[in-house]
C-alpha positions in Angstrom: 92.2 114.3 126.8 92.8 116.9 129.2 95.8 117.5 131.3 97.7 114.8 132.6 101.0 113.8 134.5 103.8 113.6 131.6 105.9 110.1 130.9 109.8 110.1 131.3 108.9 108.9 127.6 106.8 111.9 126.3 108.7 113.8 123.8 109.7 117.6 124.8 108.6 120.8 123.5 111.8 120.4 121.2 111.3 117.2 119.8 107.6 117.8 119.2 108.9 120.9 117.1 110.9 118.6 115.0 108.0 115.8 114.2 104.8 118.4 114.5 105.5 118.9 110.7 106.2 115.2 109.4 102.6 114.5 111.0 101.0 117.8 109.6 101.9 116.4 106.4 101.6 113.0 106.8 97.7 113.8 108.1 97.1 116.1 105.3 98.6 113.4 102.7 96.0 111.1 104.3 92.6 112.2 105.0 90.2 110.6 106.7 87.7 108.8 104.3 84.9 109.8 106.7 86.2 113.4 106.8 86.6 112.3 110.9 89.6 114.5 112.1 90.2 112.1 115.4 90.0 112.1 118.9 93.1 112.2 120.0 96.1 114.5 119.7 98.8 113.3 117.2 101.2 114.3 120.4 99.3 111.4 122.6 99.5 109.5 120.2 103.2 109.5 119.8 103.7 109.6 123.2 101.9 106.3 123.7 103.9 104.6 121.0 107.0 105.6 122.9 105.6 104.5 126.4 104.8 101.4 124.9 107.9 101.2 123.1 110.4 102.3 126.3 108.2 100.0 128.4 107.5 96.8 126.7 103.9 97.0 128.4 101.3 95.1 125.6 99.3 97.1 124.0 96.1 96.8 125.4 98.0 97.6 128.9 98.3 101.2 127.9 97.6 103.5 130.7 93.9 105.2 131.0 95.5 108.5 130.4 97.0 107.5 127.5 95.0 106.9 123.6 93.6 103.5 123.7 95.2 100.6 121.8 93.0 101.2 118.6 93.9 104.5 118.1 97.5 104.6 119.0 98.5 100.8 117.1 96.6 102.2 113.8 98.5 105.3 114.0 102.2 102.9 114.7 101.3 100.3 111.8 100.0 103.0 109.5 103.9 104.7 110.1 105.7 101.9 110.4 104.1 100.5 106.9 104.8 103.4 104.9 108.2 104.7 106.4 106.7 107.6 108.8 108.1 106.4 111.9 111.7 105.7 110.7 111.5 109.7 109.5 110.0 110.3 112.8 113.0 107.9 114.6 115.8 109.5 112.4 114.6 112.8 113.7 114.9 112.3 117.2 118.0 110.8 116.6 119.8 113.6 115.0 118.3 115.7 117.7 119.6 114.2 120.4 123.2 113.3 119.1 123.4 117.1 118.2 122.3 118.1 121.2 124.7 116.0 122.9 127.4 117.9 120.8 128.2 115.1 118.0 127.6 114.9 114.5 123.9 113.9 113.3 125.1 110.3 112.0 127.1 108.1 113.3 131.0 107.5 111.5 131.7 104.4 113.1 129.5 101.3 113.9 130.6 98.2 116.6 129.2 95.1 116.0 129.9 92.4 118.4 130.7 88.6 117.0 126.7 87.4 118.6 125.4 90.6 116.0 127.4 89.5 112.7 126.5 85.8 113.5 122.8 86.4 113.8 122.8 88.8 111.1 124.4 86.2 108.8 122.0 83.1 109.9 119.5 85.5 109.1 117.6 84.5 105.9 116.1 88.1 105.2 118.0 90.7 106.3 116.9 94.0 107.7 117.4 97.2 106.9 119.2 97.7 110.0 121.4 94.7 109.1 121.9 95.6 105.6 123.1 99.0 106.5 125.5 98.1 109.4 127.0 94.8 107.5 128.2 97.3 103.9 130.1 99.2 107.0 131.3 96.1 109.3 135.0 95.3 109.2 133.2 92.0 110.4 132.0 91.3 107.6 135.0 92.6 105.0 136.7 89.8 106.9 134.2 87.2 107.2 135.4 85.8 103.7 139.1 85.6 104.7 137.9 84.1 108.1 136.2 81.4 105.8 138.7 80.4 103.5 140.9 80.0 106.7 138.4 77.7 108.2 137.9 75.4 105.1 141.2 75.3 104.3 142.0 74.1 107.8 139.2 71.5 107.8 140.9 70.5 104.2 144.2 70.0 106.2 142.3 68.2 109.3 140.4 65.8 106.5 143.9 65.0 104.6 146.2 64.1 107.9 142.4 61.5 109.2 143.5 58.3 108.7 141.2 56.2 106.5 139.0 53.7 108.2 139.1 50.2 106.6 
């Protein structure tokens, strides 16, 4: 692709060390039916899945110096599909909380009230969801918050007077 003028998204030296192996394996777990080895650099690749993810920008807006659209959203689908990018999004992740000097996961989690609602209206919820709601004090209290409500809306219904 030649050289071009990096991305404030492009991954660094550091964080190319960390995925460089997931996407060795990943490649060598899923060869190419044609034997075809690609055009592009797996490095481009990820870098244009993080422009595009850091941006918003539509796929087929990617920049000339960037993989095209085919190449780069058959890449993201394959790894989103089959779990490669959440290994490849956990990994940055620990990188850069440990670089900034705290521990690689999180030990507390906020959740504002607009979160829990939409997480609870939700009729399938994500992973994401799933994981913050076993944690939320939100949601160990959500049941007492309910049987507080019904029971005042018991009290409201007794004390209506009865229309005749």
């Amino acid at each position: 692709m030649g050289e071009r003028k990096p991305y404030p998204s492009d991954v660094s030296d550091e964080q190319w060390a960390l995925i460089e192996p997931v996407l060795t394996a990943w490649k060598a777990a899923h060869p190419s039916v044609s034997g075809h080895e690609g055009t592009y650099a797996m490095r481009e690749i990820i870098n244009a899945i993080l422009y595009q993810g850091r941006t918003g920008v539509q796929w087929e807006y990617l920049p000339h110096d960037l993989p095209p659209k085919s190449a780069t959203y058959y890449y993201f689908a394959k790894w989103r599909d089959d779990g490669t990018a959440q290994v490849i999004h956990d990994l940055l992740r620990w990188y850069l909380r440990e670089s900034k000097g705290r521990k690689a996961d999180p030990s507390l989690v906020v959740l504002d009230t607009q979160s829990v609602h939409a997480a609870a209206s939700s009729s399938r919820p994500s992973r994401a969801c799933s994981l913050s709601r076993a944690r939320s004090p939100a949601t160990i209290l959500r049941p007492v918050r309910l049987a507080q409500s019904q029971r005042r809306r018991g009290h409201q219904l007794a004390n209506r007077p009865l229309r005749g």
